[in-house]
C-alpha positions as CSV (number, residue, x, y, z in Angstrom):
1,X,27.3,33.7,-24.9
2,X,24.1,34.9,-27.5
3,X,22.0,31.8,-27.6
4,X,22.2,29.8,-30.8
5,X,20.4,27.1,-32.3
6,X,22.5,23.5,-31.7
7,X,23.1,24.8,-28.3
8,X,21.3,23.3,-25.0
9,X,21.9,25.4,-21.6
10,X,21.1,23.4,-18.7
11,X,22.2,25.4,-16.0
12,X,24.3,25.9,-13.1
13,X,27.0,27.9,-12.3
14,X,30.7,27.3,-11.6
15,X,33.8,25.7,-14.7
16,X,31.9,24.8,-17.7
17,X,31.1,21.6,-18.4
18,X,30.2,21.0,-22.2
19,X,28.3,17.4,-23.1
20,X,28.8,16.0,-26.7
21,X,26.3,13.7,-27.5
22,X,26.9,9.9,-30.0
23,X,26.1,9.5,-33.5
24,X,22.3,10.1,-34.2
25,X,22.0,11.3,-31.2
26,X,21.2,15.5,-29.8
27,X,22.5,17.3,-27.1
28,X,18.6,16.6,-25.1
29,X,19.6,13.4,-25.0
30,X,21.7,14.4,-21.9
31,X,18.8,15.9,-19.6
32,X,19.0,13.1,-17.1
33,X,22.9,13.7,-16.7
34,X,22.4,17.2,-17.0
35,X,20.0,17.6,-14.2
36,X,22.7,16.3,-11.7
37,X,25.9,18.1,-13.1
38,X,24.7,21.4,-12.4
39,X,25.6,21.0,-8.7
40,X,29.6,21.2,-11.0
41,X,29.2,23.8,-12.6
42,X,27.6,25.5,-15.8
43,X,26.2,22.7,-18.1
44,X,26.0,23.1,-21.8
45,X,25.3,20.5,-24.6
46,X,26.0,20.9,-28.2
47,X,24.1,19.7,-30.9
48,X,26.9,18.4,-33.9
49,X,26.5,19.3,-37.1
50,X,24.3,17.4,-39.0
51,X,22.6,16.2,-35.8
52,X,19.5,17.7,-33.7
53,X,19.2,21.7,-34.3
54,X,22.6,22.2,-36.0
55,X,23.6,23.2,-39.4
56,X,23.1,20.3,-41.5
57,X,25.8,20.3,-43.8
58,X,29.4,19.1,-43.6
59,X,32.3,18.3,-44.0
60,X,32.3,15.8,-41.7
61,X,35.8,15.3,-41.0
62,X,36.4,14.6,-37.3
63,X,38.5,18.1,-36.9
64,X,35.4,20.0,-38.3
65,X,33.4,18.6,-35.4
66,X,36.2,19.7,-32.7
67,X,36.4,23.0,-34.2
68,X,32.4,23.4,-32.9
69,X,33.5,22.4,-29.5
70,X,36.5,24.9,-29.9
71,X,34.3,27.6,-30.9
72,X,31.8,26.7,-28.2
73,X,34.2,26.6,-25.0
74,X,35.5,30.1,-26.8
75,X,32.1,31.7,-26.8
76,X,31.4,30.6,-23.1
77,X,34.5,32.9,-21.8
78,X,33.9,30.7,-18.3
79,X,37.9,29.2,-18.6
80,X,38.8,25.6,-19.8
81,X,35.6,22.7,-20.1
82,X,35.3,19.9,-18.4
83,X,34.0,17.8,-21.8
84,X,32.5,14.8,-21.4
85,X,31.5,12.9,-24.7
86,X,29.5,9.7,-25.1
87,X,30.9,7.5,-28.1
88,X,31.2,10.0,-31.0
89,X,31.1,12.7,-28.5
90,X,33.8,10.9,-26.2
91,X,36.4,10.9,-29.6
92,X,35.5,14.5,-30.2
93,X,35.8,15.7,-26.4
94,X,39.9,13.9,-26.2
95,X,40.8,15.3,-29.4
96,X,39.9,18.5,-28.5
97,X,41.7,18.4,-25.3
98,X,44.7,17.2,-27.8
99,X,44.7,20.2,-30.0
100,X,43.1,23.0,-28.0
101,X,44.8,22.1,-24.0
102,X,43.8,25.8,-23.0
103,X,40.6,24.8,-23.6
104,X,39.7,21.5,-21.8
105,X,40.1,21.2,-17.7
106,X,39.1,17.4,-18.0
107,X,37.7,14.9,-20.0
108,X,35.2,11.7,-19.8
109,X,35.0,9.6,-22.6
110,X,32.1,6.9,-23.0
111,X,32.1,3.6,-24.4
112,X,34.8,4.5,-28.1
113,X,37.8,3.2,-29.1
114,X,40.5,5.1,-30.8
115,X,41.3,2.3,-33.8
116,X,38.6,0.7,-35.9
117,X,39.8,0.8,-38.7
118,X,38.5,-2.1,-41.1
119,X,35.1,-1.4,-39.9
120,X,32.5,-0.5,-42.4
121,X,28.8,1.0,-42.3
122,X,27.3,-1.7,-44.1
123,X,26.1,-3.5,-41.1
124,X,24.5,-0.8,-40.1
125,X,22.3,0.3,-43.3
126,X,20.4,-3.0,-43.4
127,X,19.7,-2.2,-39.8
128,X,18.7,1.6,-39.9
129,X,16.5,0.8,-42.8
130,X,14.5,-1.9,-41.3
131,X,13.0,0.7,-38.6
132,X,9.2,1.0,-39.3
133,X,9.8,4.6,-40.3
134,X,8.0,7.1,-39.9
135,X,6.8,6.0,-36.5
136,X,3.4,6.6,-35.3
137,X,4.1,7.9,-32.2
138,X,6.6,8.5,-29.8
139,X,5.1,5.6,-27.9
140,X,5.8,3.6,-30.7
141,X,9.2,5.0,-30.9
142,X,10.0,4.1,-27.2
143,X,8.3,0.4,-27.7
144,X,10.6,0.2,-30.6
145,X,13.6,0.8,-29.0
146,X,13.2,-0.7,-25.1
147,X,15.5,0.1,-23.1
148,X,17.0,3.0,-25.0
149,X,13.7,4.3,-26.3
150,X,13.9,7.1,-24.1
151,X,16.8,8.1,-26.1
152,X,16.0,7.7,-29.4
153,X,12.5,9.7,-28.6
154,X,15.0,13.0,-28.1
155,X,16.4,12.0,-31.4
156,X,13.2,11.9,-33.9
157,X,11.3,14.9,-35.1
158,X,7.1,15.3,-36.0
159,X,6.4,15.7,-39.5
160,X,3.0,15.1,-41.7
161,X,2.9,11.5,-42.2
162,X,4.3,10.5,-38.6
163,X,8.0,10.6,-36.3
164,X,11.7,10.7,-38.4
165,X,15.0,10.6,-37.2
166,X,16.0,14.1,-37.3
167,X,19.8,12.9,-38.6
168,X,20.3,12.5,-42.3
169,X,21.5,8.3,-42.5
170,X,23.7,9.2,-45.5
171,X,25.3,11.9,-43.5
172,X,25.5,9.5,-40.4
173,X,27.1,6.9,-42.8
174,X,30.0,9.2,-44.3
175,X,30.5,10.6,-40.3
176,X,31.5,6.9,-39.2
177,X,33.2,5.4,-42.8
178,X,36.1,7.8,-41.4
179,X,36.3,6.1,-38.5
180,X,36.9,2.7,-39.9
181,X,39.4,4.3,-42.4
182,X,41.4,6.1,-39.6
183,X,43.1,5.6,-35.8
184,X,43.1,8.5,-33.4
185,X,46.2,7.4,-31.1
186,X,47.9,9.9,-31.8
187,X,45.6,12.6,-30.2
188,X,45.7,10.2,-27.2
189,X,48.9,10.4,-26.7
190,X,49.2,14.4,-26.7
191,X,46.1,14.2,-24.3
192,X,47.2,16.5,-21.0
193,X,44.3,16.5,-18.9
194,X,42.9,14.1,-16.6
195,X,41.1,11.1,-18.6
196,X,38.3,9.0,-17.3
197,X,37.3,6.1,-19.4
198,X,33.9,4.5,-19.3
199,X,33.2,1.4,-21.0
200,X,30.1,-0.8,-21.3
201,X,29.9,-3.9,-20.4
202,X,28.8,-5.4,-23.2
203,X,30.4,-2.7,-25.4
204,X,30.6,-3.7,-29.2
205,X,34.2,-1.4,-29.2
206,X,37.5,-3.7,-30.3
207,X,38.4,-5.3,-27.0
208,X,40.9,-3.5,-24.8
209,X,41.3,-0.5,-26.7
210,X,39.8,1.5,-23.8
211,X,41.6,0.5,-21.3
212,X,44.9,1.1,-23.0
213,X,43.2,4.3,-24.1
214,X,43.3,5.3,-20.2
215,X,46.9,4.1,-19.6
216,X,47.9,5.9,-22.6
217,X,46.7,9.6,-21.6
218,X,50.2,11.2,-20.6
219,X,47.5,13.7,-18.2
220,X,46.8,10.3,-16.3
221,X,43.7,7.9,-16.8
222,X,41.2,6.1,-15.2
223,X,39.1,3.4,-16.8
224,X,35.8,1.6,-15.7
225,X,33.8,-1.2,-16.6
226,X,30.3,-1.0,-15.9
227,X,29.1,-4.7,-16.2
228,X,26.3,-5.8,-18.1
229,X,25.8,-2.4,-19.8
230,X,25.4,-1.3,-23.0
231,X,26.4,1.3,-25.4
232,X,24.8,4.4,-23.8
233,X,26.2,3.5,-20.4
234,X,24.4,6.2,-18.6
235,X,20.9,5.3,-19.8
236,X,21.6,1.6,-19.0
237,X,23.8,2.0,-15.7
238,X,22.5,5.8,-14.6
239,X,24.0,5.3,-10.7
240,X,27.0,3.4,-11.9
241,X,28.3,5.7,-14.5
242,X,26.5,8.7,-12.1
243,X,29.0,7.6,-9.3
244,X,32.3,7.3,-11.9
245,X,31.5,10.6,-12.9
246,X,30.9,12.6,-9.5
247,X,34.5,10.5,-8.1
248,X,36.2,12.0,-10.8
249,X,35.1,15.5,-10.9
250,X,35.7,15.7,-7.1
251,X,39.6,15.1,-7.7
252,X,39.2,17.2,-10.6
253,X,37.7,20.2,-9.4
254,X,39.8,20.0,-5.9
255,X,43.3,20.6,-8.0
C-alpha cells in the first residue's frame, strides 16, 4: 500500500489489523494499543473523513465511512482485518464485517450501541462550545481534559492564536444526528465473524444494548464489562481492556 495522508502504519507483521478511532477523535489516538498489537500482526489506523489528516468533506452517511475501511483493507492486499473500532469506530468496524465478510477476519467493538435513536446533538453543543478554545498549550489541553487529556491532545492541531480541535463541530454534529435518527440491528444480525464486545462501566450507551449486541452476532459474541470505566475504555482501563483483547485474538488467530 502507497502511503497516504489519513493513514497511520504502526507496524508489525502477520493478518492486518485496522483500528477506527471515535468521534473527534484520529487514528494517533491509538499509539498505546498500537504499540502492543504489533506482536498480532500488521497494525494500521485510519483517520475518518472529516477527522485528523483525512479529506474533510462528506457525506457523512455511516456507509461512506465503511466504504474508507473497505478501500483500506483492499489496498493492504494482507487478506481479511481484524477491525477493532472504539465507539464511532466500533459501529463502523461491525457494519463493515456486515457488508464486506471477505474483508473482516474479526471484530472488537468499544463502548456503542446499535439503537439511539431519539438522541439528539444538542446536549452536546452547549458542551463543545464551553471549552476555553483555542488552548494555550497542550498542557492546558491535558489539564482540561484529566484523565482523557492524553487523548484529546492527539486530537487538537497548532495554529496562530493557540491549540484547535482539528474536527470541524458542525461536521461532528451532522456525523452523530444520524445516529439518533437511525438503528443498525440489522447489520448486527448479518454479522459472521467472531464479535467481542467492550463496554464501559460507566458507559452513557442505552442500557443493555451491548450485551444483546454480542448475543445477537450470528458469528458468535463475547461481551465485557470493565467496571468503573469510561467511554474510552482503553485509556481508562488499559490492562483490562489490554487482557479482553489479547484473549480474544488468541482464539481468533488459532482458527
Amino acid at each position: 500500500m502507497q502511503p497516504r495522508d489519513g493513514v497511520v502504519d504502526f507496524g508489525g507483521e502477520g493478518p492486518p489489523i485496522v483500528l477506527l478511532h471515535g468521534l473527534m477523535g484520529r487514528a494517533t489516538t491509538w499509539w498505546g494499543v498500537a504499540r502492543w498489537l504489533t506482536a498480532y500482526g500488521h497494525v494500521v489506523g485510519l483517520d475518518a473523513r472529516g477527522h485528523g489528516r483525512a479529506r474533510r468533506t462528506g457525506e457523512w452517511r455511516t456507509e461512506e465511512f465503511v466504504a474508507d475501511v473497505a478501500e483500506l483493507v483492499t489496498e493492504l492486499g494482507e487478506g481479511p482485518a481484524i477491525v477493532i473500532g472504539h465507539s464511532m469506530g466500533g459501529l463502523h468496524a461491525w457494519v463493515l464485517a456486515a457488508t464486506r465478510p471477505e474483508l473482516v477476519r474479526a471484530v472488537v467493538v468499544e463502548d456503542m450501541a446499535p439503537d439511539q435513536r431519539g438522541r439528539t446533538v444538542d446536549a452536546w453543543r452547549g458542551h463543545f462550545e464551553s471549552w476555553p478554545v483555542p488552548f494555550r498549550s497542550l498542557a492546558h489541553v491535558r489539564e482540561f481534559f484529566g484523565s482523557t487529556g492524553d487523548y484529546f491532545a492527539e486530537c487538537v492541531e497548532e495554529r496562530a492564536d493557540g491549540y484547535h480541535l482539528m474536527a470541524n463541530l458542525e461536521d461532528l454534529y451532522e456525523i452523530a444526528a444520524e445516529w439518533g435518527r437511525r438503528d443498525y440491528w440489522s447489520f448486527v444480525d448479518k454479522v459472521e465473524c467472531p464479535l467481542l464486545v467492550i463496554e464501559a462501566g460507566d458507559t452513557a450507551m442505552p442500557p443493555g444494548q451491548q450485551a444483546e449486541l454480542a448475543a445477537r452476532a450470528p458469528g458468535g459474541g463475547r461481551h465485557v464489562v470493565v467496571p468503573g470505566a469510561g467511554h474510552v475504555v482503553h485509556d481508562d482501563a488499559p490492562e483490562h481492556y489490554r487482557g479482553a483483547v489479547e484473549a480474544f485474538l488468541s482464539e481468533v488467530l488459532d482458527r
